[in-house]
Structures are given as structure tokens and as C-alpha cells.
C-alpha positions as CSV (number, residue, x, y, z in Angstrom):
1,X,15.3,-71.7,1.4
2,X,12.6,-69.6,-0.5
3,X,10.3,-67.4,2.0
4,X,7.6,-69.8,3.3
5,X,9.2,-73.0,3.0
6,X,10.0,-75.7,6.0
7,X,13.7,-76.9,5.9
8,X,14.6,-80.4,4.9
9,X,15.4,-80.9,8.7
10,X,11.8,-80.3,9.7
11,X,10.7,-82.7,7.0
12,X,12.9,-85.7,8.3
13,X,11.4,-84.5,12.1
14,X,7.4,-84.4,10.2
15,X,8.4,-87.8,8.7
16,X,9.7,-89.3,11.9
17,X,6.5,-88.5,13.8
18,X,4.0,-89.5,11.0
19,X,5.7,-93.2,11.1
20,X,6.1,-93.4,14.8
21,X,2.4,-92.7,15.5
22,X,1.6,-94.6,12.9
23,X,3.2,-97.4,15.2
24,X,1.7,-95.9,18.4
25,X,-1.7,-96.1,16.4
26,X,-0.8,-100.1,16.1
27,X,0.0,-100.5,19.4
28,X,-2.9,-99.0,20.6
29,X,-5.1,-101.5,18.8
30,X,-2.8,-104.7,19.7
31,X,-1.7,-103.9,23.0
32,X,-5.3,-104.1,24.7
33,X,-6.6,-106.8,22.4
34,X,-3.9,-109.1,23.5
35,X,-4.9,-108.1,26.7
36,X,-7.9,-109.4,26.5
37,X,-6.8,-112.8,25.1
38,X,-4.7,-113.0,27.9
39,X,-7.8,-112.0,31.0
40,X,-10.8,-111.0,31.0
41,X,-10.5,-109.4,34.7
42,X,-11.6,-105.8,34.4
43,X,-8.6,-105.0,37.4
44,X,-5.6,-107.2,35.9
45,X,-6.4,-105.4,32.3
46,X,-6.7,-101.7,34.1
47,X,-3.6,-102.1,36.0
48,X,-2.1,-103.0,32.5
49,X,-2.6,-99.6,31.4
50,X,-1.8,-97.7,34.6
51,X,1.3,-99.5,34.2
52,X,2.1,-97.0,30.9
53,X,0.6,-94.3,32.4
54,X,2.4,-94.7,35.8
55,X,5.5,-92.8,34.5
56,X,3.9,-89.5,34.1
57,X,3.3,-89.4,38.0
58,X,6.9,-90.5,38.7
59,X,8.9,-89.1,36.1
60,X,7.8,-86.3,34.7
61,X,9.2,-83.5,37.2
62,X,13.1,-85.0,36.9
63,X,12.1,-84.8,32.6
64,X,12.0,-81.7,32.5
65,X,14.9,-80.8,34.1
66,X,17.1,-82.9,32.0
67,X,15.2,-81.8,29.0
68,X,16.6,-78.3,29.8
69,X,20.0,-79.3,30.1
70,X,20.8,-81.9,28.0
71,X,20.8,-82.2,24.1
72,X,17.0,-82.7,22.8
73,X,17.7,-84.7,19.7
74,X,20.0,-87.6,21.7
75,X,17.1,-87.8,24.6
76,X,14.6,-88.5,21.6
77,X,17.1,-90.9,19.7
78,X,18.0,-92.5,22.9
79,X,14.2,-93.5,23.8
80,X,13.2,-94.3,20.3
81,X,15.8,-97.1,20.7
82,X,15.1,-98.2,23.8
83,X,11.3,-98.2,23.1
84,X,12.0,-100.3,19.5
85,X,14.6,-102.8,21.5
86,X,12.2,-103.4,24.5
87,X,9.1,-104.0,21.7
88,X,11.2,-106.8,19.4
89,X,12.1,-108.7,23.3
90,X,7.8,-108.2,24.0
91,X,7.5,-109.8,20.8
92,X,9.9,-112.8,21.4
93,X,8.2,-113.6,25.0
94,X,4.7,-113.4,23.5
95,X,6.0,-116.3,20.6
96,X,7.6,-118.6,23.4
97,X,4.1,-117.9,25.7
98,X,1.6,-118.2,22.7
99,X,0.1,-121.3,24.3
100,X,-1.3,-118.4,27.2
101,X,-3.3,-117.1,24.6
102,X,-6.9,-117.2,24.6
103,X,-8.7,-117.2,21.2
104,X,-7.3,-113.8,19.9
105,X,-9.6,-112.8,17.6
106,X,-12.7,-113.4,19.7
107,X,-11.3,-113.3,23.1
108,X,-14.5,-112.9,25.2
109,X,-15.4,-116.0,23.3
110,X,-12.8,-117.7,23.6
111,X,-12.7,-117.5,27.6
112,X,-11.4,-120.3,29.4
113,X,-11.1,-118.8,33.2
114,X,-7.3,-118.9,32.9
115,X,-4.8,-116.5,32.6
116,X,-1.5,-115.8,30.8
117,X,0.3,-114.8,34.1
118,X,4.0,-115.0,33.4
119,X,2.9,-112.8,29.8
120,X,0.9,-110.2,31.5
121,X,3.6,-109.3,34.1
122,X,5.9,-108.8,31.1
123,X,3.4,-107.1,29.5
124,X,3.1,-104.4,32.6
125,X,7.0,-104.1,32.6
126,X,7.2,-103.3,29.1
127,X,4.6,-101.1,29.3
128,X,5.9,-99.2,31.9
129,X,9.6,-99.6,30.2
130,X,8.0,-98.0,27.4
131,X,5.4,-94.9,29.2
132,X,8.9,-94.5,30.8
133,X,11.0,-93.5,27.7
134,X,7.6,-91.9,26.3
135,X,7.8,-88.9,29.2
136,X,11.4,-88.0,28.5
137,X,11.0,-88.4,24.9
138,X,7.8,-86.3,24.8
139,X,9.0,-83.5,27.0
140,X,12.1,-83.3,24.9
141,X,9.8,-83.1,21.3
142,X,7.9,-80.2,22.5
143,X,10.9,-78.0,22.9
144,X,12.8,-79.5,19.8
145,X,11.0,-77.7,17.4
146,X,12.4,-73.9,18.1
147,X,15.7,-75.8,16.9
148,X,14.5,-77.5,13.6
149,X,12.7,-74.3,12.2
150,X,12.7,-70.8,12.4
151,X,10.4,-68.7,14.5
152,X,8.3,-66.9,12.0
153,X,7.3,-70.7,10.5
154,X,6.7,-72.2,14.2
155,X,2.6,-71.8,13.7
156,X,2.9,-73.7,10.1
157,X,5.3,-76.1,11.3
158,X,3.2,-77.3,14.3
159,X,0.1,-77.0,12.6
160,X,1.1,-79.3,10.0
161,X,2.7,-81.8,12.6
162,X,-0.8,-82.0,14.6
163,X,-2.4,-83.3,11.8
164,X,0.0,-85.6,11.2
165,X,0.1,-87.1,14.0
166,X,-4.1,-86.9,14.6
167,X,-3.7,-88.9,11.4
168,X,-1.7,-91.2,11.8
169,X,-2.1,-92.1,15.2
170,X,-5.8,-92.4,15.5
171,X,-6.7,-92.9,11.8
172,X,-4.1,-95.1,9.7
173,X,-2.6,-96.9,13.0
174,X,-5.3,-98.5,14.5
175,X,-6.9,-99.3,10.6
176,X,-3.3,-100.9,10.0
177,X,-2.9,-102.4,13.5
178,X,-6.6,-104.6,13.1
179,X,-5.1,-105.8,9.7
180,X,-1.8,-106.7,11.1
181,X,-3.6,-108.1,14.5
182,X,-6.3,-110.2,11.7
183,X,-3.0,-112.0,9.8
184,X,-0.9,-112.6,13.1
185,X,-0.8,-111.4,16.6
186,X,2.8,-110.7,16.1
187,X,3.4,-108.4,12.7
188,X,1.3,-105.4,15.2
189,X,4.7,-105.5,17.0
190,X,7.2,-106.3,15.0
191,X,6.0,-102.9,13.0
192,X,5.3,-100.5,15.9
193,X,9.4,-102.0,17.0
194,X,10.4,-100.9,13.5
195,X,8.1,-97.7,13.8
196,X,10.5,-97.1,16.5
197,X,14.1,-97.3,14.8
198,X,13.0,-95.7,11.7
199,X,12.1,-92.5,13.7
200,X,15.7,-92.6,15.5
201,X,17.6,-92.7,12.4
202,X,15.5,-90.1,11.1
203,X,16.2,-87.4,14.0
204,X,19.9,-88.5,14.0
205,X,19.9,-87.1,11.0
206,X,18.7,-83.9,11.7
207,X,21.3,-81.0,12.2
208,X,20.7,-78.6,14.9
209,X,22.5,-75.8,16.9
210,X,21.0,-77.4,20.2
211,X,23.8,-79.3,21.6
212,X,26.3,-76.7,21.0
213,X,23.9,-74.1,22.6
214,X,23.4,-76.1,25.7
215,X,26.6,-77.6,26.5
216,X,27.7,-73.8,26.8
217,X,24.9,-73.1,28.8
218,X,25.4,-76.1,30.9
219,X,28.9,-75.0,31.5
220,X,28.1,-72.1,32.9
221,X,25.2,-73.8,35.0
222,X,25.6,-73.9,38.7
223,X,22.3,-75.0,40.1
224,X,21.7,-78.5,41.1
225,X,19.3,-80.6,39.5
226,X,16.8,-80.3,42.5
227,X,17.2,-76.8,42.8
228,X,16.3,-76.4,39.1
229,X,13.5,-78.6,39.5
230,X,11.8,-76.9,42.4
231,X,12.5,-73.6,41.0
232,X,10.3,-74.5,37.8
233,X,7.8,-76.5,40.1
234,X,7.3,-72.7,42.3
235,X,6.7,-70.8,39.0
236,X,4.1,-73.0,38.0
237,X,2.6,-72.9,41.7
238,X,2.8,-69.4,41.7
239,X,0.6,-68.9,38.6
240,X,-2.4,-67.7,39.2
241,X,-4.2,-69.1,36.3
242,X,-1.9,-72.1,34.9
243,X,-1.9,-73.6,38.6
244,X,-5.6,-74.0,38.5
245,X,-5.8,-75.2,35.1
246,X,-3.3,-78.1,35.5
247,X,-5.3,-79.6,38.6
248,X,-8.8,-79.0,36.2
249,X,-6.4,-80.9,33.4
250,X,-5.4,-83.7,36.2
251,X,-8.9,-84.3,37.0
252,X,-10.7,-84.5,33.9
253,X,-7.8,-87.2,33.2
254,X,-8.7,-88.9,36.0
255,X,-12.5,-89.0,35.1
256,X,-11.7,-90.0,31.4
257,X,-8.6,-92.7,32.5
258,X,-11.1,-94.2,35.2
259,X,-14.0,-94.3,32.6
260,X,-12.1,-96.3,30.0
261,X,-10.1,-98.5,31.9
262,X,-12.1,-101.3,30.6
263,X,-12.9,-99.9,27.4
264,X,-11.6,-102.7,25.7
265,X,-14.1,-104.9,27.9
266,X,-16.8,-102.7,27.2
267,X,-16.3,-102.2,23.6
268,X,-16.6,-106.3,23.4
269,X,-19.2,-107.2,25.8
270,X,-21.4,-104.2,25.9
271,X,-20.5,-102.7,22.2
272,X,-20.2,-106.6,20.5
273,X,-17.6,-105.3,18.4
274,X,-15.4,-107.3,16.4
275,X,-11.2,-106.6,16.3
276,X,-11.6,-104.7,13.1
277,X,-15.2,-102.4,14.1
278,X,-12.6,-101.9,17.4
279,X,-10.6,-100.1,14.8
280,X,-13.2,-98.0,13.3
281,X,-14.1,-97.0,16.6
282,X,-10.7,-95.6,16.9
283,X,-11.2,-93.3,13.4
284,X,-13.6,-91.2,15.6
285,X,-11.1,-89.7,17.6
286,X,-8.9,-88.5,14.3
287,X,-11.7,-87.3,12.8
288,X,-13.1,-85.5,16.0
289,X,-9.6,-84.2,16.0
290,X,-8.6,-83.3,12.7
291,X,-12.0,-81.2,12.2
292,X,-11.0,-79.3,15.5
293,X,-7.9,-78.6,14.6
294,X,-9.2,-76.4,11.5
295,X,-12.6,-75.1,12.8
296,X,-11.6,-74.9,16.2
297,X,-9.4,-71.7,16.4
298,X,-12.9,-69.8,14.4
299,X,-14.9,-71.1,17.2
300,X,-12.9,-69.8,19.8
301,X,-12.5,-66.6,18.0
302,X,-16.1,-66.5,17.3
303,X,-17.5,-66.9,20.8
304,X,-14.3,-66.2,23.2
305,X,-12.0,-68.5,24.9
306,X,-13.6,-68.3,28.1
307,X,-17.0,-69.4,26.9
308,X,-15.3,-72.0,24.5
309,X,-13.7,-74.1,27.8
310,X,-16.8,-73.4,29.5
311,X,-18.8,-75.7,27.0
312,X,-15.9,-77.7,26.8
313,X,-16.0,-78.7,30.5
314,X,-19.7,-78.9,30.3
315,X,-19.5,-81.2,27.6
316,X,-17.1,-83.9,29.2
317,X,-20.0,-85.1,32.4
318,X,-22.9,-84.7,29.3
319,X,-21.2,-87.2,27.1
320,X,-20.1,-89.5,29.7
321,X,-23.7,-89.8,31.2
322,X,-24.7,-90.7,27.8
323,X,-21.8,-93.1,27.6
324,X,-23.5,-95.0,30.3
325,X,-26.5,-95.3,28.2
326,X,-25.6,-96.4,25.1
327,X,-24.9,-100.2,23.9
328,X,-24.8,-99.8,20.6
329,X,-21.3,-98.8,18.9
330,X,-22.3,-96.2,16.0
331,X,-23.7,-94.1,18.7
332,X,-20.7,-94.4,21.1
333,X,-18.8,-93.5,17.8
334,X,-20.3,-90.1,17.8
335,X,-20.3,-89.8,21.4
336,X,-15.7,-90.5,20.9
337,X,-16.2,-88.0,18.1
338,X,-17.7,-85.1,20.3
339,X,-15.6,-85.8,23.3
340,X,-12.1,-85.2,21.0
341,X,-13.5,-82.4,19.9
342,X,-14.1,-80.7,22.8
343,X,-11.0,-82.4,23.8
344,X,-8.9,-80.4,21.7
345,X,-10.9,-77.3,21.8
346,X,-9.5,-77.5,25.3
347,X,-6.0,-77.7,24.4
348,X,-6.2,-75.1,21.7
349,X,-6.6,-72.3,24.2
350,X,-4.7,-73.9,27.0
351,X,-1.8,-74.8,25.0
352,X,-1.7,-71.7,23.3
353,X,-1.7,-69.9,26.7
354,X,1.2,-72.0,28.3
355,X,3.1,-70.9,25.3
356,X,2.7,-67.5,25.6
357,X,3.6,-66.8,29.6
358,X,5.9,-69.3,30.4
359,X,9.6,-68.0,29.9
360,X,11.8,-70.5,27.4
361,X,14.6,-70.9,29.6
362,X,12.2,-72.9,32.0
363,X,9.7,-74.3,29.6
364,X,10.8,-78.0,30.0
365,X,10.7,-77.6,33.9
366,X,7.2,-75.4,34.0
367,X,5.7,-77.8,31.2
368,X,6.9,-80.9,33.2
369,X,5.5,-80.0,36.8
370,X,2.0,-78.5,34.1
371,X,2.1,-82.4,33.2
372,X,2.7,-83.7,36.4
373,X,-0.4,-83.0,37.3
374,X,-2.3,-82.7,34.3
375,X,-1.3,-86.6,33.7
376,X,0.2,-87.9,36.8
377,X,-3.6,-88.9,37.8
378,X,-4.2,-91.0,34.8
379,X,-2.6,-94.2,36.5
380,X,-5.3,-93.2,39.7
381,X,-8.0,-93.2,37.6
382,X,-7.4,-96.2,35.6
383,X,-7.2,-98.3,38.7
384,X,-10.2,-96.9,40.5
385,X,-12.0,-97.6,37.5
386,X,-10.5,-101.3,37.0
387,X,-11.9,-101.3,41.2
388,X,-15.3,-100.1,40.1
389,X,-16.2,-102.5,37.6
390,X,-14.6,-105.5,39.9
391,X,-16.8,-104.6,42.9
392,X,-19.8,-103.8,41.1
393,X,-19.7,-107.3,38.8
394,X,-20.4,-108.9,42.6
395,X,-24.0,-107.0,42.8
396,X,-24.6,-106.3,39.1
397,X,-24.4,-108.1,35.8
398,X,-20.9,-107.7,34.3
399,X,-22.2,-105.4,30.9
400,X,-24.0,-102.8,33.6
401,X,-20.5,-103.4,36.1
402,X,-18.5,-102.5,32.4
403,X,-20.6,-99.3,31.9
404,X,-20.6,-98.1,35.4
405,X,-17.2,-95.8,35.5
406,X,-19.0,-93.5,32.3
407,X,-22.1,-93.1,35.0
408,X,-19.2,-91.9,38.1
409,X,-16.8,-90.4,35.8
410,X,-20.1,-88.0,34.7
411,X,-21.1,-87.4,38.4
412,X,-17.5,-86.3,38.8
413,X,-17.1,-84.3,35.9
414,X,-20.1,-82.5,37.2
415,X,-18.5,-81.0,40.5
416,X,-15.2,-80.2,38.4
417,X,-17.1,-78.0,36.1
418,X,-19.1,-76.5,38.9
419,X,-15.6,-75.7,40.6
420,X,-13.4,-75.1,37.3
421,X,-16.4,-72.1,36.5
422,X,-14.5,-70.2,39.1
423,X,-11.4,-69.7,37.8
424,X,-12.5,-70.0,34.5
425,X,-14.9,-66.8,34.5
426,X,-11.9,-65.0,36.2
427,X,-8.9,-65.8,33.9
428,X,-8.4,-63.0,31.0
429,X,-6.1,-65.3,28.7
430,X,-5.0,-62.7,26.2
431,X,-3.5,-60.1,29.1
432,X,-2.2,-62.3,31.8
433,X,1.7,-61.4,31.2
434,X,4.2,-63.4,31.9
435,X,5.6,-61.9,35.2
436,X,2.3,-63.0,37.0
437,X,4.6,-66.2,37.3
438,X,7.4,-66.2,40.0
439,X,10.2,-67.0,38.3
């Protein structure tokens, strides 16, 4: 391979996550619109998507511990499949229970005060079949690339598979999910299913010296599992700066989870957008992420980390008090665009900082108990915001109910910047070394 280049292996790996997200972009469009055609109770849709969020408070501490001693590309393989095979049955039960369906492509006008009950209990348990399979696959992708490519390409390798994925998943998926979703409810499925086999075959394919590694490593193991887990869990709790940072991370999740549990409510009754403007919507968060992704790293360097997360965490309460304001959808576009910005200006430095002080033999167990409670309170906040809107609908009109979580989540957000300026100001990210960790 000539000085520079990425391996044919990383290429099937950068090919596998283009078309997957490309499916997750789908889903993300057809999932909640069929939602809606199914209810149009704020709670029942909410609880639909804690339902795929649930599995990052309950499983994401055990991930990471059989992320670190089990073989990577099998745990991705294995919940490809099993995310593809539980899509194709959601598929058939939607076909025999299309009579449930409100009028899909207008669903708030198609309202008849009944709801699809037997569909949207299958719809929570495939959900949460598929957030499952989603934590242990994700946790096993992060630490799969050390395998695929050398170290000195590792910056060009993720770089490159960032902005495939911002692409794909917020930019081509949702434009090719409100096509799909315009010609039949079902095609959004049967491609996000196929999504999902084509990216298994794809890693299978992909030779690595993981298992071998690991299987001697595992011989010589003599920990239990809980012992391996709680070891990781301490390090993390030990950390003087990545403790505080993954209970900022959890509740900013919570604010942003609890102000768009009804998003797809909002967007239709307070936004009046149509399934394929719903789309568009969705382009502001790849472009919002894409542009960050380049300019970012000069802004940070420009101004300093510190400062950069500062405006960052000032930015998330500004933008969801003007949230709460707006009722038209170009300026809510803007208002998606600056929030992923910040988003992953956020992420940059954070990311970046995990990288660097957390030891690689406990990555997957550190980075699991990091995302247990960075996203373990996305399911919370989903359902207190579901709770908002259905309370306030019985004192308000249903549009002000709708926009309501923006006005809480920014009151929130306020009094987590406020306490997230402590440990912000203190943190030096570029000399914190490892061993302030226990281990």
C-alpha cells in the first residue's frame, strides 16, 4: 500500500457505514411519520422513542465489557443481522395492520381519534429490539477502527468516516426516506432492512488481527465480567474532569431528548410542514455538521477549547428559548443548523479528550460507563417531555402545549451552563494525563 493510502479493508468498513446510515437516515424520516399516522397523542408517540433510546440506560455498561473481550467485527455482524431481520418482520406486521393507518401522508389531517394499538406496541418492541443491538454495535465500531487501519492514518480514516456518515445519515437518508415514504409506506423499510444486511456482508469481509488478539487475551483473562465492569465504571468516576463532563453530556441530552419528543407533532402542527419539507428540515443538521467538522477544529484553535464549550453550552438554552418562539419552519431550519454546530463543536474537544487519557485496554468499559450517562437520560427526557405537552394541552391550546418543552428545556439549559462553568473554567484539556484516572 503506497504511503498515505487507506487499505481496501477500511474502504469495505467506509462503504458499510455510508449505506447503513443512509438506512438510519430513512428510518429516521419513516419511523416517526408512521407514528403519527398511527396517534396523534404527544405521550404514546414520546414513549415510542424512549423505547429506542431505553437501551443506552440499560445496556450500555454490560457493552462495553463484552466489547473488550469479544471479537469486534462478529458483535457488529451479529446486530447488523439482527437489526435487518427484526426490520423485514416490522414491515410484514405494518402490511397485515395497514387498515390502523391514519392518512399517511397528511396524518394530522387525517385524524380520526383512534389509534393503531396492536401496531404501535410492535412498533415500541422493535424499537427497543433495534436501540438494543444499536449500543453493542456502536460500542464495538468505535474500537474497530485501530484494527482496520494503521495508527499514523487513524485522523484521515475517521475524519473521512464522519463525513460520511453526517452525509448520509442526515443529508441523503431522510431526502431518500420522504421519497420512498411519498411512493409507499413500506419501500422506507424494506431499504433501511436491506441497509442493514448489506453492511454485514460488507464487515464479514473485512480481515483483521482482532479475533486472534483477543481470544489470547481472553485466555489469559481471569476477572469476571462484573469485576471488569466496575473496574472501568471506578476509572471513569475517579476522573476528575471526564466524570463531570459525562453528567454535563447526560443532561444536555436530557434537555434536547425532552424538547423534541414531539418534534414530529410540532414540526406538523406548529411548523405546517408537509412529509417531504420534514425532510428538508432534516438537511440542516448535515449541513450544520459537515461545516463543523472542517471549520470547527480552527475555531477551537483560534479561540481555545475552554472558551469554545463555553459558547457551546451557552448556545444550547439561547436556541431553545428561540425554539419556543418560532412557528415558521425556515427559521427553525437555522435554529437545527446552529444547534449541530455547536453540537459538534462540543464533541470535537470532548471526544478528542476521551481519546487521549483513557488507556486502550479499558476503552470499551470507560467509553461505555462515559455513555451511560451521557445517553442513559435520553429515554427520561423524552418522556418528561411527552408528560409536558399532555398536561399542558388541558390548560393551553395544543400548538403552545407542542412548543412548551423548547421553553423548559432552555430554563434548564440555563442552570447547567451556570453549573458546567465550574468545571469547565478549571479543566486544562491538553495536560490532564492519563494517570489522573484510577485505573
Amino acid at each position: 500500500m503506497s504511503k498515505g493510502r487507506l487499505p481496501l479493508n477500511y474502504w469495505k468498513l467506509w462503504s458499510a457505514t455510508a449505506i447503513s446510515n443512509v438506512g438510519n437516515g430513512v428510518s429516521a424520516i419513516a419511523f416517526p411519520w408512521l407514528a403519527s399516522a398511527l396517534t396523534r397523542s404527544p405521550l404514546t408517540i414520546a414513549i415510542v422513542g424512549l423505547m429506542s433510546q431505553l437501551p443506552w440506560l440499560l445496556f450500555t455498561l454490560p457493552a462495553g465489557v463484552i466489547t473488550d473481550r469479544f471479537d469486534r467485527k462478529k458483535i457488529i455482524v451479529a446486530t447488523d443481522l439482527a437489526r435487518g431481520a427484526v426490520t423485514l418482520v416490522s414491515t410484514g406486521v405494518l402490511f397485515i395492520n395497514r387498515h390502523e393507518f391514519l392518512h399517511i401522508k397528511n396524518p394530522a389531517h387525517g385524524y380520526t381519534g383512534h389509534s393503531g394499538t396492536t401496531v404501535i406496541a410492535i412498533m415500541m418492541a422493535a424499537t427497543f429490539i433495534l436501540g438494543s443491538a444499536e449500543v453493542l454495535g456502536n460500542n464495538a465500531s468505535q474500537t474497530f477502527m485501530p484494527g482496520v487501519v494503521a495508527q499514523e492514518h487513524l485522523h484521515k480514516a475517521n475524519g473521512q468516516m464522519w463525513s460520511a456518515e453526517s452525509l448520509t445519515n442526515s443529508f441523503l437518508g431522510p431526502a431518500l426516506g420522504s421519497a420512498l415514504l411519498g411512493i409507499s409506506i413500506y419501500l422506507p423499510f424494506f431499504f433501511d432492512a436491506g441497509s442493514f444486511f448489506f453492511s454485514a456482508a460488507l464487515i464479514a469481509l473485512i480481515t483483521t488481527q482482532s479475533a486472534a488478539i483477543l481470544k489470547k487475551k481472553n485466555e489469559g483473562a481471569s476477572s469476571s465480567f462484573l469485576s471488569e465492569l466496575k473496574a472501568g465504571f471506578n476509572w471513569l468516576m475517579k476522573h476528575e474532569v471526564l466524570r463531570p463532563m459525562a453528567f454535563t453530556l447526560g443532561a444536555l441530552n436530557f434537555v434536547n431528548s425532552m424538547a423534541m419528543a414531539s418534534y414530529i407533532l410540532y414540526a406538523q402542527e406548529v411548523l405546517k410542514v408537509s412529509v417531504f419539507i420534514f425532510a428538508v428540515m432534516g438537511t440542516s443538521v448535515a449541513i450544520g455538521g459537515f461545516l463543523a467538522g472542517i471549520i470547527g477544529p480552527k475555531v477551537i484553535a483560534k479561540i481555545g477549547q475552554g472558551r469554545a464549550m463555553t459558547l457551546a453550552l451557552m448556545g444550547f438554552p439561547a436556541l431553545f428559548f428561540l425554539s419556543f418562539a418560532v412557528t415558521r419552519w425556515p427559521i427553525f431550519y437555522i435554529l437545527s443548523f446552529l444547534e449541530m454546530f455547536a453540537s459538534v463543536i462540543w464533541n470535537i474537544i470532548t471526544v478528542s479528550y476521551r481519546q487521549s487519557v483513557i488507556p486502550s485496554e479499558i476503552l470499551g468499559r470507560v467509553n461505555s460507563g462515559y455513555r451511560f450517562f451521557g445517553w442513559g437520560s435520553m429515554p427520561l427526557g423524552s418522556f418528561a417531555g411527552g408528560l409536558i405537552v399532555t398536561i399542558a394541552a388541558h390548560f393551553i391550546s395544543r400548538p403552545w402545549a407542542l412548543r412548551l418543552p423548547f421553553l423548559a428545556a432552555g430554563v434548564i439549559g440555563v442552570v447547567i451552563f451556570q453549573i458546567s462553568l465550574k468545571w469547565v473554567n478549571r479543566a486544562e484539556f491538553g495536560s490532564l494525563p492519563a494517570s489522573r484516572g484510577g485505573h
